[in-house]
C-alpha positions in Angstrom: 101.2 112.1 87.3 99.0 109.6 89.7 96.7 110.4 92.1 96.9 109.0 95.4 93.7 108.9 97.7 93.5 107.7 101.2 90.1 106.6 102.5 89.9 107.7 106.5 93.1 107.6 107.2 93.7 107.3 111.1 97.7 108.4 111.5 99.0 111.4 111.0 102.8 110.2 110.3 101.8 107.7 107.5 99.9 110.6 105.8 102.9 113.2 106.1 105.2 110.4 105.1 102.5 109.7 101.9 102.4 113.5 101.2 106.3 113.6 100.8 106.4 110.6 98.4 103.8 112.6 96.6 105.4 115.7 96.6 108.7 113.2 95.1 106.8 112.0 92.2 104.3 114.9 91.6 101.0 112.6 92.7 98.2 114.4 93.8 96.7 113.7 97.6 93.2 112.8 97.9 92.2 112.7 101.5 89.2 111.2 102.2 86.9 112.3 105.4 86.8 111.6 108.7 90.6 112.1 109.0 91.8 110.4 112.5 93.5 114.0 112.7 93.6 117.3 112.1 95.5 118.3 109.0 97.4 121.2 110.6 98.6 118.2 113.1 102.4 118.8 113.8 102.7 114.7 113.4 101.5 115.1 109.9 103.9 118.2 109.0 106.7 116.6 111.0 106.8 113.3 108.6 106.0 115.6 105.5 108.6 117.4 106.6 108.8 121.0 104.7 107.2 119.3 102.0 103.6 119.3 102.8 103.6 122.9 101.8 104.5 122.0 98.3 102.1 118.8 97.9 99.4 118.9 95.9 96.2 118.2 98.7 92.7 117.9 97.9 90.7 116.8 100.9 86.8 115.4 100.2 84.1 115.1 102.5 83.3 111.8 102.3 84.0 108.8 100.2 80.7 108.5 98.3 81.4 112.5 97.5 84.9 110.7 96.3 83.4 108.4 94.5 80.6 110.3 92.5 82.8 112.7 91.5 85.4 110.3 90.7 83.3 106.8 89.8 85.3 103.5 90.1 86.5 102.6 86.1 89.6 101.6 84.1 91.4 104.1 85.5 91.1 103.3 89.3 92.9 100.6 91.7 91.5 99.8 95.0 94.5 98.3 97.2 93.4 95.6 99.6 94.5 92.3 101.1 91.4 90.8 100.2 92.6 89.7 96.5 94.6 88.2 94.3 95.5 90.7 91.8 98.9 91.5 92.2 99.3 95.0 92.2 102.8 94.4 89.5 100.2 92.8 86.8 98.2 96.4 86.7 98.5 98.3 83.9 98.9 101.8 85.5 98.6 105.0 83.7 99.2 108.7 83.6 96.0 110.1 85.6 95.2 106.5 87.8 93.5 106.9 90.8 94.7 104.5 93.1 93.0 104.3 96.7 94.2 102.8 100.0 92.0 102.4 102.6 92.6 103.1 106.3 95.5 101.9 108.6 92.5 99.8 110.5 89.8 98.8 108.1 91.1 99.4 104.5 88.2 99.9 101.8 84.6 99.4 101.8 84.4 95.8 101.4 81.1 96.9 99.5 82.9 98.6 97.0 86.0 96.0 97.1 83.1 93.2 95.7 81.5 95.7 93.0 85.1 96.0 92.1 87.0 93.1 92.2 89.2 93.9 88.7 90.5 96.7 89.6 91.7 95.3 93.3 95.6 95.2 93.7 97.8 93.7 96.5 101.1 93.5 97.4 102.6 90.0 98.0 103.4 89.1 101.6 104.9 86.1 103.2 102.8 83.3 105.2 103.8 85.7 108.3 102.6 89.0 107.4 99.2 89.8 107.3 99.7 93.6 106.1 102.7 96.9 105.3 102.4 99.9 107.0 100.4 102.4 104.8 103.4 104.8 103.5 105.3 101.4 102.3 102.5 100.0 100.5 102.0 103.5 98.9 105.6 103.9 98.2 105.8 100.3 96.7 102.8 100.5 94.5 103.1 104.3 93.1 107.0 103.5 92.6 105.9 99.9 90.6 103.3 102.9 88.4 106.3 105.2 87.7 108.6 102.9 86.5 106.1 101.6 84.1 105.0 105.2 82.8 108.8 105.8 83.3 109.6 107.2 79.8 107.1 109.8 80.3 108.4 111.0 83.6 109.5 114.7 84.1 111.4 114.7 87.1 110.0 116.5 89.9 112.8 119.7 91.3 112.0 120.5 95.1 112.4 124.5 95.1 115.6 125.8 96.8 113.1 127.7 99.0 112.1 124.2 100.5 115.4 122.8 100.5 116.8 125.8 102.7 114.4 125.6 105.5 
């Protein structure tokens, strides 16, 4: 349905706990090289739990491999801190790409600027300064289902996954 992508991200539990969601609402898991671990990390299978075998992974190289094959339009959301946009005001859509950035430096602030309409953040208090990177996933690709929501097929874990 979506299509999540995470630019370098640096801890293996927040991408097994990512993967799960995605595995929930049958997203598809861009991960974006260097990885600050290795995929077959138990961390990263631990949080996924015996989901990770059913997720939907594509892993890329790098992100300007990413980001020729998959060029910033309409169809793409960039979450950051460093906007406005709210990420409740985007229109999502069936096929979005939408791209978090790593636990420790987010996007490319390059690519953030060439960009800026199709930036999204999530609302914080005076106090916080950012979410852990599995909540702001789960907030922002729950906020797309539930506006694609007639559309939505739900998503049946096997009963081989649900035994083990």
């Amino acid at each position: 349905m979506f299509n999540i992508v995470l630019v370098e991200p640096q801890i293996p539990q927040n991408t097994g706990t990512i993967g799960r969601i995605c595995v929930n609402l049958g997203a598809t898991l861009h991960l974006v090289k260097p990885l600050g671990f290795d995929i077959d990390d138990k961390a990263v299978k631990r949080a996924g739990l015996d989901y990770w075998k059913a997720l939907d992974l594509v892993v890329w190289e790098s992100f300007s491999d990413f980001l020729e094959a998959h060029p910033v339009d309409n169809h793409t959301y960039m979450a950051t801190t460093k906007t406005d946009n709210l990420y409740f005001n985007a229109p999502f859509q069936k096929g979005d790409y939408i791209l978090f950035g790593s636990e420790t430096k987010g996007i490319d602030e390059k690519v953030l600027l060439e960009h800026p309409q199709q930036c999204i953040t999530i609302p914080m208090g005076p106090k916080g300064r950012s979410l852990n990177l599995g909540v702001s996933v789960g907030v922002v690709l729950y906020d797309a289902v539930r506006q694609n929501y007639e559309g939505f097929e739900k998503i049946t874990i096997p009963n081989s996954l649900k035994e083990n």
